[in-house]
DSSP file (Angstrom, degrees, kcal/mol; ACC not computed):
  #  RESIDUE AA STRUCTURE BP1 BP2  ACC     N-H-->O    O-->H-N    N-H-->O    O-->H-N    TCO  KAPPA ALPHA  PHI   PSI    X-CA   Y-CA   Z-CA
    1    1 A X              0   0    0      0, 0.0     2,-0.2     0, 0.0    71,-0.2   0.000 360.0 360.0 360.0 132.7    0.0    0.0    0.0
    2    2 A X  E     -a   72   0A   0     69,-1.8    71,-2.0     2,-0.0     2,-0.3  -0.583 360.0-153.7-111.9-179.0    1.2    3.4   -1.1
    3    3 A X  E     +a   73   0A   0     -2,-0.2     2,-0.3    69,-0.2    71,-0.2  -0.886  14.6 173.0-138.0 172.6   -0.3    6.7    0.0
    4    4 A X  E     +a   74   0A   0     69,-0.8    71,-1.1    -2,-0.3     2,-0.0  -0.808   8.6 176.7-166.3-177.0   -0.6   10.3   -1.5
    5    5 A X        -     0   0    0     -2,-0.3     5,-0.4    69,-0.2     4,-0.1  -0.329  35.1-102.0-179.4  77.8   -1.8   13.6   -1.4
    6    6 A X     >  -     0   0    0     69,-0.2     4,-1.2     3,-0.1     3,-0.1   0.259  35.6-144.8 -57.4 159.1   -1.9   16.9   -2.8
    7    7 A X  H  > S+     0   0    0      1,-0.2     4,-0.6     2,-0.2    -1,-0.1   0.901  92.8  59.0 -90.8 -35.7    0.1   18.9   -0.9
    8    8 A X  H  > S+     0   0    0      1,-0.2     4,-1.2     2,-0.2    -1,-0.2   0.627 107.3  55.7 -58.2 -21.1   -1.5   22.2   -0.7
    9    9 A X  H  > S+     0   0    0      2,-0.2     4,-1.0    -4,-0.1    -1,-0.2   0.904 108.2  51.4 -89.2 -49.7   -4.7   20.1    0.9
   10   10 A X  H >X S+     0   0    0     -4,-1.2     3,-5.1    -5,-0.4     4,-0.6   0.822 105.1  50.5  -3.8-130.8   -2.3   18.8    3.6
   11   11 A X  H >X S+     0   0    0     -4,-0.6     4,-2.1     1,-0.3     3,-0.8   0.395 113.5  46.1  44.9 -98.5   -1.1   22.0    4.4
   12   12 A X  H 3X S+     0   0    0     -4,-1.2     4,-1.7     1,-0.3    -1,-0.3   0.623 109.1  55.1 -44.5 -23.5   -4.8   23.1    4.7
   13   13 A X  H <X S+     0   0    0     -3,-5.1     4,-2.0    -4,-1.0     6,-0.8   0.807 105.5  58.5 -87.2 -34.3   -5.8   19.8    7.0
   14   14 A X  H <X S+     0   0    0     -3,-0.8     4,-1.1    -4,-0.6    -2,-0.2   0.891 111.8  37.8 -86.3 -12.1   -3.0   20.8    9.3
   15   15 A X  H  < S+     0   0    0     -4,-2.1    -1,-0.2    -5,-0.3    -2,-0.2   0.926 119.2  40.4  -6.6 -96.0   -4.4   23.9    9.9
   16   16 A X  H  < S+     0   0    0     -4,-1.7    -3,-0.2     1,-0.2    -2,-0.2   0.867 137.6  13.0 -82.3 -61.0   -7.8   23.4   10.1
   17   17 A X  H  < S-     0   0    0     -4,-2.0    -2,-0.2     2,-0.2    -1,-0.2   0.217  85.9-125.9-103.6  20.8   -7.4   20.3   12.0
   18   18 A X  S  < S+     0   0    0     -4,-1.1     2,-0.4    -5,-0.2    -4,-0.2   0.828  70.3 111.8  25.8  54.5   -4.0   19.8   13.2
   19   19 A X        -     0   0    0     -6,-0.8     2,-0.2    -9,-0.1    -2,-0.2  -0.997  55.5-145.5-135.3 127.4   -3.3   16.3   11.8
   20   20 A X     >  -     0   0    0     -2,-0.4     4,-1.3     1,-0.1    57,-0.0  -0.531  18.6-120.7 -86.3-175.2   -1.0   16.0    9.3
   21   21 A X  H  > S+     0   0    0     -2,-0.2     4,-1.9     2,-0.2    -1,-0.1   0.715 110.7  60.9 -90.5 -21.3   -1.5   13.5    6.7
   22   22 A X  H  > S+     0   0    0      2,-0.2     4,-0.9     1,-0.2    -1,-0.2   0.948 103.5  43.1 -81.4 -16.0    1.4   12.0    7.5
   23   23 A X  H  > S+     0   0    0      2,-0.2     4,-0.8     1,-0.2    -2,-0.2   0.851 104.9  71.2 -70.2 -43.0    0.5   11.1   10.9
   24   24 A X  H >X S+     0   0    0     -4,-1.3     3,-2.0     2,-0.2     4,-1.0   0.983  88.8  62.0 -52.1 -67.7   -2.9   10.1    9.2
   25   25 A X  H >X S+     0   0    0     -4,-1.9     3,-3.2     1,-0.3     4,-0.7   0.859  87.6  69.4 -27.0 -70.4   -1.1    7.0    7.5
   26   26 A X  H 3< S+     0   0    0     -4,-0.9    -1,-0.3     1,-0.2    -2,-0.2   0.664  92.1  59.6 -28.4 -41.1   -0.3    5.6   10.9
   27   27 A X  H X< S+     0   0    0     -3,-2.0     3,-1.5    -4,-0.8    -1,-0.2   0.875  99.4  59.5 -61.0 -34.8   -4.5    4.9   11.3
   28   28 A X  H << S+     0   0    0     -3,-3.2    -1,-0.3    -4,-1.0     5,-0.2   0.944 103.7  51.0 -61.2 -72.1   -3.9    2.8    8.2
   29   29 A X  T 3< S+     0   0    0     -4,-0.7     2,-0.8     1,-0.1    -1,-0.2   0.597  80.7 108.5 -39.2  -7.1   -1.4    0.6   10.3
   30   30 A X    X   -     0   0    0     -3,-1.5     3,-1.9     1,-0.1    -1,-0.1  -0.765  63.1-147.8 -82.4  91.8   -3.7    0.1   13.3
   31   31 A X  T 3  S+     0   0    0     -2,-0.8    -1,-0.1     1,-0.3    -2,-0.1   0.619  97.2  48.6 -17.3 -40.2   -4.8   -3.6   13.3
   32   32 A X  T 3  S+     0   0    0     20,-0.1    -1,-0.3     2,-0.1     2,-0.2  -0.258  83.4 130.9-108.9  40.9   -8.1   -2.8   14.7
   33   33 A X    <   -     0   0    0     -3,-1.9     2,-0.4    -5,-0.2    18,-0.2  -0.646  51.5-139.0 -97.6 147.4   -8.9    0.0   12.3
   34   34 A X  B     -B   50   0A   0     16,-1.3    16,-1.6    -2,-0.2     2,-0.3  -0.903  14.5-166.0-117.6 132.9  -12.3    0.0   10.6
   35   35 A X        -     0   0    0     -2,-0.4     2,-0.3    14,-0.2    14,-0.2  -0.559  16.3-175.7-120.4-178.7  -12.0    0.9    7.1
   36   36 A X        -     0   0    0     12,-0.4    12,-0.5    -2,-0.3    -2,-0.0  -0.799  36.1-117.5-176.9 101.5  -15.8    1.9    5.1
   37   37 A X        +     0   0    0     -2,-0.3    10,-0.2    10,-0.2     2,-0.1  -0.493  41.0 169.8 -55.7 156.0  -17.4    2.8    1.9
   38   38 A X        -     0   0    0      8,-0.9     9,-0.2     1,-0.3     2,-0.1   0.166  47.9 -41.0-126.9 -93.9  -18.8    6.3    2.8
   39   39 A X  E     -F   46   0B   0      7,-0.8     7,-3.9     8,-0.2     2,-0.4  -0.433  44.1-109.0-126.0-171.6  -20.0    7.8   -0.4
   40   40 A X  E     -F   45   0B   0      5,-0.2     2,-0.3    -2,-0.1     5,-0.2  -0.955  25.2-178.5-130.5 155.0  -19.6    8.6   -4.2
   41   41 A X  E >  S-F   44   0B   0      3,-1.9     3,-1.7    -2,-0.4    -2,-0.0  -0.897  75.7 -17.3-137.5 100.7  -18.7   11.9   -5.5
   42   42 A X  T 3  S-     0   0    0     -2,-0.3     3,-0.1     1,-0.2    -2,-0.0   0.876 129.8 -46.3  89.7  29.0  -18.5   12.3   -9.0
   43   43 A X  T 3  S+     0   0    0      1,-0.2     2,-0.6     0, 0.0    -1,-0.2   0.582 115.0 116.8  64.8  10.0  -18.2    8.6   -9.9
   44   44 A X  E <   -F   41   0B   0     -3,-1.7    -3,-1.9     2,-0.0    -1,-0.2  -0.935  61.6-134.1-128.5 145.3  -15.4    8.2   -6.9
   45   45 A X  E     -F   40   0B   0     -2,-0.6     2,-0.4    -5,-0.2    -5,-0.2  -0.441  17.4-152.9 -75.0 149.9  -15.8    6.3   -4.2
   46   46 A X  E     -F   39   0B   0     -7,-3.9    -8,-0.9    18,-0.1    -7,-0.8  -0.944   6.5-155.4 -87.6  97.1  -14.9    7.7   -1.0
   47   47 A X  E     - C   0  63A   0     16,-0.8    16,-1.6    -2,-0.4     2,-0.3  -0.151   7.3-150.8 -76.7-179.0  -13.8    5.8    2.0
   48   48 A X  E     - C   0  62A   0    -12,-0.5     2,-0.4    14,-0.2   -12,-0.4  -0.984  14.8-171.1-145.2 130.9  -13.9    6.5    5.6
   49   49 A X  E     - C   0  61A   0     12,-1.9    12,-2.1    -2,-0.3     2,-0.4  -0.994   7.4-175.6-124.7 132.7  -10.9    4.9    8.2
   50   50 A X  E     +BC  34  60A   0    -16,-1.6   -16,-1.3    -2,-0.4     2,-0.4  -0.952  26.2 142.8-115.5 150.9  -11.2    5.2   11.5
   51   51 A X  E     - C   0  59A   0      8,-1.4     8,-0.5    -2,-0.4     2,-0.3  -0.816  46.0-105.0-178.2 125.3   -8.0    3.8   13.1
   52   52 A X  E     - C   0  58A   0     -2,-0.4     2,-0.4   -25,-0.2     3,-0.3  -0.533  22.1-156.8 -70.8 139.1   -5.7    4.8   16.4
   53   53 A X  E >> S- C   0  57A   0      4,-2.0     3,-2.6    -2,-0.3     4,-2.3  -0.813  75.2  -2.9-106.2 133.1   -2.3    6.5   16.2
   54   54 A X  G >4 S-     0   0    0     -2,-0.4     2,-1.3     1,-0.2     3,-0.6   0.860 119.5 -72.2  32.7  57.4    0.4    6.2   19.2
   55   55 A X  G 34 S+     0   0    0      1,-0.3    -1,-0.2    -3,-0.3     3,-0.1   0.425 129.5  36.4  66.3 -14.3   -2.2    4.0   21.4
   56   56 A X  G <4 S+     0   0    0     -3,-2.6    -1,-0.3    -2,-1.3     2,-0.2   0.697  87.6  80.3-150.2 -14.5   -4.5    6.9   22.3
   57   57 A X  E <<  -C   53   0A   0     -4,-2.3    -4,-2.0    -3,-0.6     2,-0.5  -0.598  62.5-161.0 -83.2 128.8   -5.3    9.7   19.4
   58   58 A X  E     -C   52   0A   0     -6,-0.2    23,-2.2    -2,-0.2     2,-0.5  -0.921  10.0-158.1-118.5 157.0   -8.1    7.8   17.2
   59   59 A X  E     -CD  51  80A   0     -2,-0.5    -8,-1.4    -8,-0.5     2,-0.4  -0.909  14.3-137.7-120.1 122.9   -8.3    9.7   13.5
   60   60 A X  E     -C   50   0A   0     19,-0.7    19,-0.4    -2,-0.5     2,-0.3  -0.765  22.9-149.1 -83.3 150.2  -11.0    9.6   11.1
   61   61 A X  E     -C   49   0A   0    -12,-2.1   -12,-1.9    -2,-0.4     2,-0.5  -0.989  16.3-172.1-123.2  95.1   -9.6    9.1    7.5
   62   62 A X  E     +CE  48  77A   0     15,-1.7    14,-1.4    -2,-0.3    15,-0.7  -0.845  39.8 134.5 -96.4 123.5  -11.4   10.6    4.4
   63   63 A X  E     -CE  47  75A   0    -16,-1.6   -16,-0.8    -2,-0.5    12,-0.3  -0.956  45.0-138.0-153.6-174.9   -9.3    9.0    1.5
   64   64 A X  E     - E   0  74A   0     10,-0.8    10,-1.5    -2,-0.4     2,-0.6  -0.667  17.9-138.8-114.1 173.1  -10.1    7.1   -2.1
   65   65 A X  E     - E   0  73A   0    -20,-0.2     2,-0.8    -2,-0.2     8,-0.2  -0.903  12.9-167.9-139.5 114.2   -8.3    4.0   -3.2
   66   66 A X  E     - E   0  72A   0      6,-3.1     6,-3.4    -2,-0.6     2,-0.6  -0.781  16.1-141.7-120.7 143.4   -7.2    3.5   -6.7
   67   67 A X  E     + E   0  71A   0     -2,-0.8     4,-0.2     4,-0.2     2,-0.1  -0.794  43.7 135.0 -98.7 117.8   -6.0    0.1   -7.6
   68   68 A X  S    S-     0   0    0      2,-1.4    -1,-0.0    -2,-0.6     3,-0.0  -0.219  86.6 -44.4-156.3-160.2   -2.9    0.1  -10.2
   69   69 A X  S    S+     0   0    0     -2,-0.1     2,-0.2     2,-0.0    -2,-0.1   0.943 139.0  27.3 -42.6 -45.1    0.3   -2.5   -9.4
   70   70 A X  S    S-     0   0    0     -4,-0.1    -2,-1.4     0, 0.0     2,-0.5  -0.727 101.0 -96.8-121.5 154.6    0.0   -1.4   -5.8
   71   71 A X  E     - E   0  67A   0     -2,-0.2   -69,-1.8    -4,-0.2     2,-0.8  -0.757  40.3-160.4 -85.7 120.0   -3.0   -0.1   -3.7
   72   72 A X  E     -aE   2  66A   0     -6,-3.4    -6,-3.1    -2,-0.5     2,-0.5  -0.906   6.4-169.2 -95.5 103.1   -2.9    3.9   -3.6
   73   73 A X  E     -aE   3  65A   0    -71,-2.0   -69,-0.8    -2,-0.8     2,-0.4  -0.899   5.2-162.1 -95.0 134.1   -4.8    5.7   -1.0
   74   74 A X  E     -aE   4  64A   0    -10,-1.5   -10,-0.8    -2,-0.5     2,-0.3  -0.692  13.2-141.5 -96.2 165.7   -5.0    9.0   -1.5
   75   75 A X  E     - E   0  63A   0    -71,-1.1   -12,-0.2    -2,-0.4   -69,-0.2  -0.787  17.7-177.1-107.5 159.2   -5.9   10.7    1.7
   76   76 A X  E    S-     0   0A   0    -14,-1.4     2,-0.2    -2,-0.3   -13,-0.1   0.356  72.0 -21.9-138.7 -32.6   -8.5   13.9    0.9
   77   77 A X  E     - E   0  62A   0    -15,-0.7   -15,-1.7   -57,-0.0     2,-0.4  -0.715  54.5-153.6-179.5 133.5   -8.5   15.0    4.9
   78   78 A X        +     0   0    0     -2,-0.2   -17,-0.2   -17,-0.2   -54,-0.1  -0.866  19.6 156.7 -90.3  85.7   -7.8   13.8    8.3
   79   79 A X        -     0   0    0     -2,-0.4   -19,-0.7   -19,-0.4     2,-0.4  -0.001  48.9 -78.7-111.4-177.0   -9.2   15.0   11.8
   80   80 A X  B     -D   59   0A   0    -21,-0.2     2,-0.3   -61,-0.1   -21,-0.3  -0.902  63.6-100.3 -83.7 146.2   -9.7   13.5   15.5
   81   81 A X        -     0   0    0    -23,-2.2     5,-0.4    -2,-0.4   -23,-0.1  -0.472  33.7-115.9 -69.9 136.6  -12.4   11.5   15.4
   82   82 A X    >>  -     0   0    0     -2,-0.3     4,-1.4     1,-0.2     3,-0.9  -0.206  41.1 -94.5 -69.0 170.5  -15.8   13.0   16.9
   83   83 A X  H 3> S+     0   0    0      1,-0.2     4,-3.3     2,-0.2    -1,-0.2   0.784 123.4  54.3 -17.2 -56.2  -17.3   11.2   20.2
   84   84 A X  H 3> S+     0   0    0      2,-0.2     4,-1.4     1,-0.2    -1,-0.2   0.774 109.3  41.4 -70.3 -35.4  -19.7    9.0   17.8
   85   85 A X  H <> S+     0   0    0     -3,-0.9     4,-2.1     2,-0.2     5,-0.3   0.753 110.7  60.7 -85.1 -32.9  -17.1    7.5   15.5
   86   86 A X  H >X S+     0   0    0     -4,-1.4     3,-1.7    -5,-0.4     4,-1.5   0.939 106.8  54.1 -45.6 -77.2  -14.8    7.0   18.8
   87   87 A X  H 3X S+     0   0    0     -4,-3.3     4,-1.5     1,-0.3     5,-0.2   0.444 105.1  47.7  44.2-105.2  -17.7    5.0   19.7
   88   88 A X  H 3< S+     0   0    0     -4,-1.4     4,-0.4     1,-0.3    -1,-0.3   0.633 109.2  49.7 -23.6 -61.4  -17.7    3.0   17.0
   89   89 A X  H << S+     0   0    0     -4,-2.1     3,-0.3    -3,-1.7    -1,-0.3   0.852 111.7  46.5 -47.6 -57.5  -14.5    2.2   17.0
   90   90 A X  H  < S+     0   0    0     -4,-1.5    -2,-0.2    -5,-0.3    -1,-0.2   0.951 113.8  53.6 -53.6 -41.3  -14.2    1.1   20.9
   91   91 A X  S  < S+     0   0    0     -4,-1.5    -1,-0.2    -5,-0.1    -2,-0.2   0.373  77.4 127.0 -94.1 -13.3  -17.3   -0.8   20.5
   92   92 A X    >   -     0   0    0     -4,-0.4     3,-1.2    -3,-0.3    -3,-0.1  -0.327  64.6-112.7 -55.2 137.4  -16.5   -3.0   17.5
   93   93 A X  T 3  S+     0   0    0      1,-0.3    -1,-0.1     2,-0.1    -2,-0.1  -0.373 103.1  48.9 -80.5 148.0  -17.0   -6.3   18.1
   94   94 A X  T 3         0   0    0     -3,-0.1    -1,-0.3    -2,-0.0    -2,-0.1   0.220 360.0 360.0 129.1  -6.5  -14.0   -8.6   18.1
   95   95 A X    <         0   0    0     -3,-1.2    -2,-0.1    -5,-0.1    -3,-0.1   0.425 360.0 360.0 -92.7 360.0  -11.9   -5.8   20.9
């Protein structure tokens, strides 16, 4: 799995949310991470990852996946995850 990103949206995510996108990769790397279809925009699918970084920050993941030699997620924007998606997360079965 490779990742990318435009950069200039980066940039803007660390901002606005203080996540970079590289710290946002780590979620991918979280065993217990729950990955999602969320929507389509334009004929692209969107996903949604919710997945912990360094044992206690858990991150929601807006990203797409395009399928090539390797699997590319691009990341589109990263945040903490709100209350409801912690939730989710804690509460999946199989923890």
């Amino acid at each position: 799995m490779r990742f990318e990103w435009d950069e200039a949206k980066s940039k803007s995510n660390l901002r606005k949310h203080r996540i970079s996108f590289e710290t946002a990769m780590l979620a991918f790397k979280d065993p217990n991470s729950l990955t999602e279809q969320d929507r389509e925009i334009g004929g692209e699918v969107r996903w949604r990852t919710i997945g912990m970084v360094g044992g206690q920050l858990i991150l929601f993941v807006a990203h797409t996946v395009v399928e090539r030699e390797e699997e590319i997620v691009r990341i589109i924007s990263a945040r903490k995850a709100s209350p409801t998606e912690r939730r989710e997360y804690e509460e999946e079965p199989y923890r």
